[in-house]
KEKE-3310 file (N, C-alpha, C; in steps of 0.2 Angstrom, whole numbers, plus 5000, padded with zeros to 4 digits):
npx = (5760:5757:5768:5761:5749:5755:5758:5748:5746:5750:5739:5729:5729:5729:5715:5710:5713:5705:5693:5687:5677:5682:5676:5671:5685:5692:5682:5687:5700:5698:5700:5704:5705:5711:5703:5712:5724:5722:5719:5731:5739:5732:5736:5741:5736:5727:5711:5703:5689:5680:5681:5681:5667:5661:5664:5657:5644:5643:5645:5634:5626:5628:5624:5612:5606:5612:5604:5591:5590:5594:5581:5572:5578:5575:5561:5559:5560:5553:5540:5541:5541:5531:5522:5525:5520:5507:5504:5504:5495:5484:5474:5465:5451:5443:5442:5433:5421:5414:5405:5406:5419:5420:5413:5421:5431:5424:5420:5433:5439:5428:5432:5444:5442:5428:5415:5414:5407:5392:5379:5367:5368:5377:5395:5407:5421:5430:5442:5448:5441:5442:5442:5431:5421:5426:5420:5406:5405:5408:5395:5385:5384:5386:5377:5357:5352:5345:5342:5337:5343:5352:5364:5375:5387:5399:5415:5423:5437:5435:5436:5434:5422:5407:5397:5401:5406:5400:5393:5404:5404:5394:5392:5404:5398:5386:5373:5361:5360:5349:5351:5359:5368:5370:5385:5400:5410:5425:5435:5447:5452:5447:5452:5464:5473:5469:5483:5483:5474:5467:5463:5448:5442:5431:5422:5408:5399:5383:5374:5359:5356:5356:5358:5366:5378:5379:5382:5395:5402:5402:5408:5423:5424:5423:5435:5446:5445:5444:5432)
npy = (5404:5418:5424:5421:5429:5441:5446:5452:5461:5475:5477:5477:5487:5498:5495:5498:5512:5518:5517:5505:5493:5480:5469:5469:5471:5459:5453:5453:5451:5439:5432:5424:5433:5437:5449:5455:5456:5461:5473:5478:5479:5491:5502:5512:5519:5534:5540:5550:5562:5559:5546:5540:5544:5535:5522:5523:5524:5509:5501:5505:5500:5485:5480:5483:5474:5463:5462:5462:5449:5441:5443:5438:5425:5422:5425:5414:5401:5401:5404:5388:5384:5389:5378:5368:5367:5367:5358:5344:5350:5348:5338:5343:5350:5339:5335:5344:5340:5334:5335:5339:5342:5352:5359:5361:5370:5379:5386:5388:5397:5407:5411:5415:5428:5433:5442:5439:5443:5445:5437:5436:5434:5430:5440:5443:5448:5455:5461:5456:5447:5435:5427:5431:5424:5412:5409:5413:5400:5388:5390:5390:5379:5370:5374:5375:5388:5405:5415:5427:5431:5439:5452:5465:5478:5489:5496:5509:5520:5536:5542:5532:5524:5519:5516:5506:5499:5492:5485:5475:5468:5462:5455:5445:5439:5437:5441:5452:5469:5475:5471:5476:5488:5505:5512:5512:5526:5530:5542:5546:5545:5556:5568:5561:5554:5537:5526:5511:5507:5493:5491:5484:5490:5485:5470:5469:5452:5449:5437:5434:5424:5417:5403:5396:5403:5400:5388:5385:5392:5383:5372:5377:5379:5365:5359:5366:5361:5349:5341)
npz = (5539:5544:5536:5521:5524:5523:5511:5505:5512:5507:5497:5504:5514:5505:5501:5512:5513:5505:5511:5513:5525:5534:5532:5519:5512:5515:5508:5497:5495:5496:5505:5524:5535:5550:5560:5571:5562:5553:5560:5568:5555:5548:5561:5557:5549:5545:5541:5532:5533:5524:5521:5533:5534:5525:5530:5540:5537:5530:5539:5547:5536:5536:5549:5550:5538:5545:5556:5549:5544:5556:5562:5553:5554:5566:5566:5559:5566:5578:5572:5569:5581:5584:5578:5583:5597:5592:5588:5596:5605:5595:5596:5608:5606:5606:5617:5624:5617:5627:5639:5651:5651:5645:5653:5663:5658:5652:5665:5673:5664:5666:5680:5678:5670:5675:5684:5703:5708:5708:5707:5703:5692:5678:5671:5660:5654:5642:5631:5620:5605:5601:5614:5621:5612:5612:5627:5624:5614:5625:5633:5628:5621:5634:5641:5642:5633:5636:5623:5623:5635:5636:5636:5631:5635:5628:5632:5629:5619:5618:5604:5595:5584:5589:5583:5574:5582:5588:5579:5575:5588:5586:5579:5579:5592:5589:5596:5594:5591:5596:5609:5615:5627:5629:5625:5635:5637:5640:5649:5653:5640:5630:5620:5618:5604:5597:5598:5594:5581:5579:5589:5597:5609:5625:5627:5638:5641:5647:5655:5661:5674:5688:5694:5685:5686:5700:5697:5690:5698:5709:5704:5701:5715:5721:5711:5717:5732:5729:5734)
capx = (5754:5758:5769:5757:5747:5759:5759:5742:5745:5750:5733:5723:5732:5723:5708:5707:5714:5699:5687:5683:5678:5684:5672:5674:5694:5694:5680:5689:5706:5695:5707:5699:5710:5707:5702:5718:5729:5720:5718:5736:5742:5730:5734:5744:5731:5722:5705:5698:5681:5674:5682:5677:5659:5657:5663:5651:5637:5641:5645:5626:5620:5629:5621:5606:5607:5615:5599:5587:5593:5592:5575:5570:5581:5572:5555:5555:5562:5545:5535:5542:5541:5524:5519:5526:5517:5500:5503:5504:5487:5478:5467:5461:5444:5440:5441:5428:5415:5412:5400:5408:5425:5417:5409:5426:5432:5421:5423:5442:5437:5425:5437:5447:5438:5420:5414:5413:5401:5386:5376:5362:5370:5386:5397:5411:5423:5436:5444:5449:5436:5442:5442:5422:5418:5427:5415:5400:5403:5407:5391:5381:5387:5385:5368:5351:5351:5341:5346:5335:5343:5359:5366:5379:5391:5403:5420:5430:5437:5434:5438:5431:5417:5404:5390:5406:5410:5392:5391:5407:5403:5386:5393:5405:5393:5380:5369:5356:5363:5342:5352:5366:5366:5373:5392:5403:5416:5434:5433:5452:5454:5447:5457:5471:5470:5469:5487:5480:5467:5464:5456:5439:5436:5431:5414:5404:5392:5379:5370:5356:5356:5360:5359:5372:5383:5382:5386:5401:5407:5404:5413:5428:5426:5424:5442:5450:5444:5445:5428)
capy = (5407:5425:5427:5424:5435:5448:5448:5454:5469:5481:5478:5477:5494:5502:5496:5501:5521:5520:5518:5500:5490:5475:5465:5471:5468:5454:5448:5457:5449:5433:5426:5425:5437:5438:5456:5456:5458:5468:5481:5478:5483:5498:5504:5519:5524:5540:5541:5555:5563:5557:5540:5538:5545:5530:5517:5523:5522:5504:5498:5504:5493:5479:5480:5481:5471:5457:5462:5456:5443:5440:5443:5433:5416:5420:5423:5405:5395:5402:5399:5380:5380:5387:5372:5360:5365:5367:5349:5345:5351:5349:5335:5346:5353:5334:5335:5349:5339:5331:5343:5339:5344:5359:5366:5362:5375:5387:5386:5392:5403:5413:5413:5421:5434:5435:5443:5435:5444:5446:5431:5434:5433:5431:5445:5442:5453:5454:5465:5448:5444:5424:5426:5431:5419:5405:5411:5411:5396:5386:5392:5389:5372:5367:5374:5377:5397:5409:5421:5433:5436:5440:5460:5468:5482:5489:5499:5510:5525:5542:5541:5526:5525:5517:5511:5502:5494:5487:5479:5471:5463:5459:5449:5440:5437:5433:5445:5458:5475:5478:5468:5481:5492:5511:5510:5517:5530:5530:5550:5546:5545:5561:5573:5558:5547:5529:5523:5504:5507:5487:5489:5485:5491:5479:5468:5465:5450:5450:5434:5434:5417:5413:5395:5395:5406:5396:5380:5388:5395:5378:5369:5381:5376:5357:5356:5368:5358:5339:5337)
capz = (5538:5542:5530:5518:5524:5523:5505:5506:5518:5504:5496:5512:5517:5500:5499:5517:5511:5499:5516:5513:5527:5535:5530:5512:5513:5517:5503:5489:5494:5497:5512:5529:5538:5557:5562:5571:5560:5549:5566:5565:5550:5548:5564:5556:5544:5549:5537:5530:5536:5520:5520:5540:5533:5520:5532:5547:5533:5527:5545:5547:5533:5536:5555:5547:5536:5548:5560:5546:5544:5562:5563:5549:5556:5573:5564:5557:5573:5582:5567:5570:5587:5588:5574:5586:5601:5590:5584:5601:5608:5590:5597:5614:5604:5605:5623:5624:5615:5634:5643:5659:5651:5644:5657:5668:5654:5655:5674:5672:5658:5668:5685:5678:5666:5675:5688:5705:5716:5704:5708:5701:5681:5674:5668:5658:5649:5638:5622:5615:5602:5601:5622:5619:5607:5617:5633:5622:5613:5631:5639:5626:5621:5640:5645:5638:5634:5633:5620:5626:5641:5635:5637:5630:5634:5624:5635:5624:5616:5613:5596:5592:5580:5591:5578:5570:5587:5590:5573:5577:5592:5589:5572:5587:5598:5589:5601:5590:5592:5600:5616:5618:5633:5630:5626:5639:5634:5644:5649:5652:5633:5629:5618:5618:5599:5599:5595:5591:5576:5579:5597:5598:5613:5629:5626:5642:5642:5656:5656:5667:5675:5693:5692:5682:5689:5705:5696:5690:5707:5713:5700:5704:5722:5721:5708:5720:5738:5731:5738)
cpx = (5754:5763:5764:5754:5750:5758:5751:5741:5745:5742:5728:5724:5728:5718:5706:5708:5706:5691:5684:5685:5680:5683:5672:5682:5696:5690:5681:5696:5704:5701:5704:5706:5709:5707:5710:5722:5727:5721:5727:5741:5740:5731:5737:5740:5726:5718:5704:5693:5678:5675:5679:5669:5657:5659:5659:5645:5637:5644:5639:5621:5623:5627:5613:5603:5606:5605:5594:5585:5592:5586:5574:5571:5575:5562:5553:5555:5555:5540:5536:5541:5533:5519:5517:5522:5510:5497:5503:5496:5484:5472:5462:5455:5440:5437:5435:5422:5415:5411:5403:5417:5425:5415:5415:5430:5432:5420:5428:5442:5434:5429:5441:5446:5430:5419:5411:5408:5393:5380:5371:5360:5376:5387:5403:5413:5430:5438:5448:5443:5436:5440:5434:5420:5417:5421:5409:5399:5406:5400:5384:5379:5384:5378:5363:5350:5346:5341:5343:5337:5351:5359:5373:5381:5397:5409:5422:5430:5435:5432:5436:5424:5412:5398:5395:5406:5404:5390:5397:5408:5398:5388:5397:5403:5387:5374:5367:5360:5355:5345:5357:5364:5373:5381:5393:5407:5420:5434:5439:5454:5454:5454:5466:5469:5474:5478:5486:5475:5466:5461:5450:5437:5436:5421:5414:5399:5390:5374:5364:5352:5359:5361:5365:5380:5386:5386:5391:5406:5409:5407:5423:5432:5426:5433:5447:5449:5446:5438:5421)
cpy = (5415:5427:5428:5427:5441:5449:5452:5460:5473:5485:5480:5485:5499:5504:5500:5510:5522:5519:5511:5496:5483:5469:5464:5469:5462:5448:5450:5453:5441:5426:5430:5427:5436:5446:5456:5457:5463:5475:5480:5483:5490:5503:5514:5522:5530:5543:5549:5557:5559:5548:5536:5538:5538:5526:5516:5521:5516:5499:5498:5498:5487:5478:5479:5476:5463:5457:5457:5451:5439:5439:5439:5423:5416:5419:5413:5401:5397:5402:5390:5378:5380:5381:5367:5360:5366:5360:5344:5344:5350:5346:5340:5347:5344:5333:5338:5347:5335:5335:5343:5343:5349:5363:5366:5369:5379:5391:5390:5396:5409:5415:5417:5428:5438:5436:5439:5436:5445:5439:5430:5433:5432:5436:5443:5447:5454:5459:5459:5446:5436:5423:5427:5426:5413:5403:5409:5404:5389:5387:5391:5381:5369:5368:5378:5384:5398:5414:5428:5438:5439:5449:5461:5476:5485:5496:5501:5515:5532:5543:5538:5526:5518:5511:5502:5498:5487:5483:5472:5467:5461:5455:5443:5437:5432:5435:5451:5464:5479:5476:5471:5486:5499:5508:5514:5519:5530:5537:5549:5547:5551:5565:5567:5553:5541:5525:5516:5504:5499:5485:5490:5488:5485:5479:5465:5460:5448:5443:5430:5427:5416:5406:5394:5398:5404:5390:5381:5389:5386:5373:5370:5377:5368:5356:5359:5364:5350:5336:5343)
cpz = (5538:5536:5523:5517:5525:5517:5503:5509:5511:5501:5501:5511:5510:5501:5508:5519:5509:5505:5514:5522:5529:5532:5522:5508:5511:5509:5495:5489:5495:5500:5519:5535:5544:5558:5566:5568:5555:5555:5564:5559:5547:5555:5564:5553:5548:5539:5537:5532:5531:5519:5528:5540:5529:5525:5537:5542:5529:5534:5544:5543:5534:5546:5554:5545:5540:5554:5556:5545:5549:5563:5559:5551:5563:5572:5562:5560:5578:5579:5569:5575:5588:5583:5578:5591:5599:5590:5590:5604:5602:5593:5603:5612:5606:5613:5627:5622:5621:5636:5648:5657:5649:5649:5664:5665:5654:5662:5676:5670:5663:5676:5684:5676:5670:5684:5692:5711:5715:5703:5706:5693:5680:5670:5666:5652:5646:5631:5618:5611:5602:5608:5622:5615:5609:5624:5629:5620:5618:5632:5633:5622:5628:5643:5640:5638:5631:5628:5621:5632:5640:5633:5634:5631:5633:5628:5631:5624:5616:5608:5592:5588:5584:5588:5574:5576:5590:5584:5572:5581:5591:5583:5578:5591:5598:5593:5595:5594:5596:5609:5620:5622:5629:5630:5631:5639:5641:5644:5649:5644:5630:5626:5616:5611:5601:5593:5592:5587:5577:5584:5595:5603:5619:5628:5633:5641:5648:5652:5662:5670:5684:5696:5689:5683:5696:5703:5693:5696:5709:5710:5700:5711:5722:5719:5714:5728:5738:5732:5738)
residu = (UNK:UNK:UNK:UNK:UNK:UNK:UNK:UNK:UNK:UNK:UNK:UNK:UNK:UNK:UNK:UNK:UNK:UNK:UNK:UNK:UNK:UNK:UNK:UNK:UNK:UNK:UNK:UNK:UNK:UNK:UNK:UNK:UNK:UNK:UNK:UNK:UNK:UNK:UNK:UNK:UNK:UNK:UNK:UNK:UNK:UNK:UNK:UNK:UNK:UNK:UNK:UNK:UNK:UNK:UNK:UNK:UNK:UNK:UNK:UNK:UNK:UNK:UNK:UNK:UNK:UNK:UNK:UNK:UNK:UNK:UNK:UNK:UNK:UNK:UNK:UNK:UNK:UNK:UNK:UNK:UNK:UNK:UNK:UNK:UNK:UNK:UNK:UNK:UNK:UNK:UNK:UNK:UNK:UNK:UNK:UNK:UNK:UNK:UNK:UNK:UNK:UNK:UNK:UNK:UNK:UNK:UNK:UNK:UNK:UNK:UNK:UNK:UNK:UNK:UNK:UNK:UNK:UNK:UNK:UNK:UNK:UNK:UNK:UNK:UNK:UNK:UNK:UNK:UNK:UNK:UNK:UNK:UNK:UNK:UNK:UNK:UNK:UNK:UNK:UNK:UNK:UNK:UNK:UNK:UNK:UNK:UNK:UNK:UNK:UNK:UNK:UNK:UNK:UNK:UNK:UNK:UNK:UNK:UNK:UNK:UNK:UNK:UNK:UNK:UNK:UNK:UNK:UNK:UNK:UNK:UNK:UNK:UNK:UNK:UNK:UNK:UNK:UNK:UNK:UNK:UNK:UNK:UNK:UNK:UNK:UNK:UNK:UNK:UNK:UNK:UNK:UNK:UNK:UNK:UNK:UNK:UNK:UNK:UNK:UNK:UNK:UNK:UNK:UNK:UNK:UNK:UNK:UNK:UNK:UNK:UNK:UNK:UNK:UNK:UNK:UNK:UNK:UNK:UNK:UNK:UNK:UNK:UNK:UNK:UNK:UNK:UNK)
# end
């Protein structure tokens, strides 16, 4: 086997004068050489600036290249994975059509996102648009609302184009832009621009309900006690 590939060295030893790399070499003389022996047989060659320059610049794109590549195999396997755990949960929304398993939902939903000291309303807030939408259409699904008693406040920006943010969430929301409370600007942000043009911002909803807010809590504390 090595000899054969000795008959090859004189060529190799050229193409690799002329600044070709390895990878190259090897698919020009179309024999799967092992990098050892090519290190080998070139280990007397001493490159040029300009023949070191081209093969530093085509190492580069073939590391590129190979990344692409990489990226792209890695994109589709989590494209396929996240299908399978979609495909998986698809039915859950069915589970939701039962008010008790809704409002077990919206329970957990607001435990984690809503405020838990304000007893005499729910406050819940999020710069997730889906994460507001999900809370709205829980809470309104599950109990008899009022949509009058429902507030908005809008967290954000400096920079941020306010009238724009209000007609954003109020289309989200489904809440009149007459029901929004005073945005509240981040003075932190001042003078700094907004690296993310797709933040909205964080949407407060206040709905003034203490009934609900207790049966919440205590929905919380029943799963969490057992009893």
């Amino acid at each position: 086997m090595y000899s054969r590939y000795y008959t090859f060295k004189p060529k190799a030893v050229r193409l690799r004068k002329a600044g070709k790399t390895y990878g190259e070499i090897k698919k020009i003389l179309r024999e799967s050489i092992s990098k050892s022996t090519l290190s080998h047989w070139f280990r007397d060659i001493i490159l040029t600036k300009i023949q070191q320059g081209r093969l530093q610049k085509r190492v580069s794109i073939n590391i590129k290249r190979a990344q692409i590549k990489a990226w792209a195999v890695n994109k589709k396997r989590r494209e396929e994975y996240i299908q399978n755990v979609r495909d998986r949960v698809r039915h859950f929304p069915n589970e939701l059509r039962r008010k008790k398993s809704a409002k077990i939902a919206l329970a957990m939903l607001y435990l984690g996102e809503g405020a838990k000291t304000n007893g005499g309303s729910l406050m819940f807030g999020n710069s997730d648009p889906s994460v507001i939408c999900l809370f709205l259409h829980l809470l309104r699904y599950c109990y008899d609302i009022d949509e009058k008693k429902f507030r908005c406040t809008l967290q954000c920006r400096s920079d941020q184009n306010i009238e724009k943010l209000e007609k954003f969430w109020s289309r989200m929301t489904q809440i009149p832009p007459s029901q929004f409370y005073k945005a509240r600007v981040d003075p932190r942000t001042i003078g700094k621009p907004s690296r993310n043009l797709e933040y909205k911002g964080v949407c407060r909803i206040d709905y003034f309900s203490g009934e609900i807010f207790i049966e919440l809590q205590q929905i919380v504390e029943v799963l969490y006690t057992g009893r």
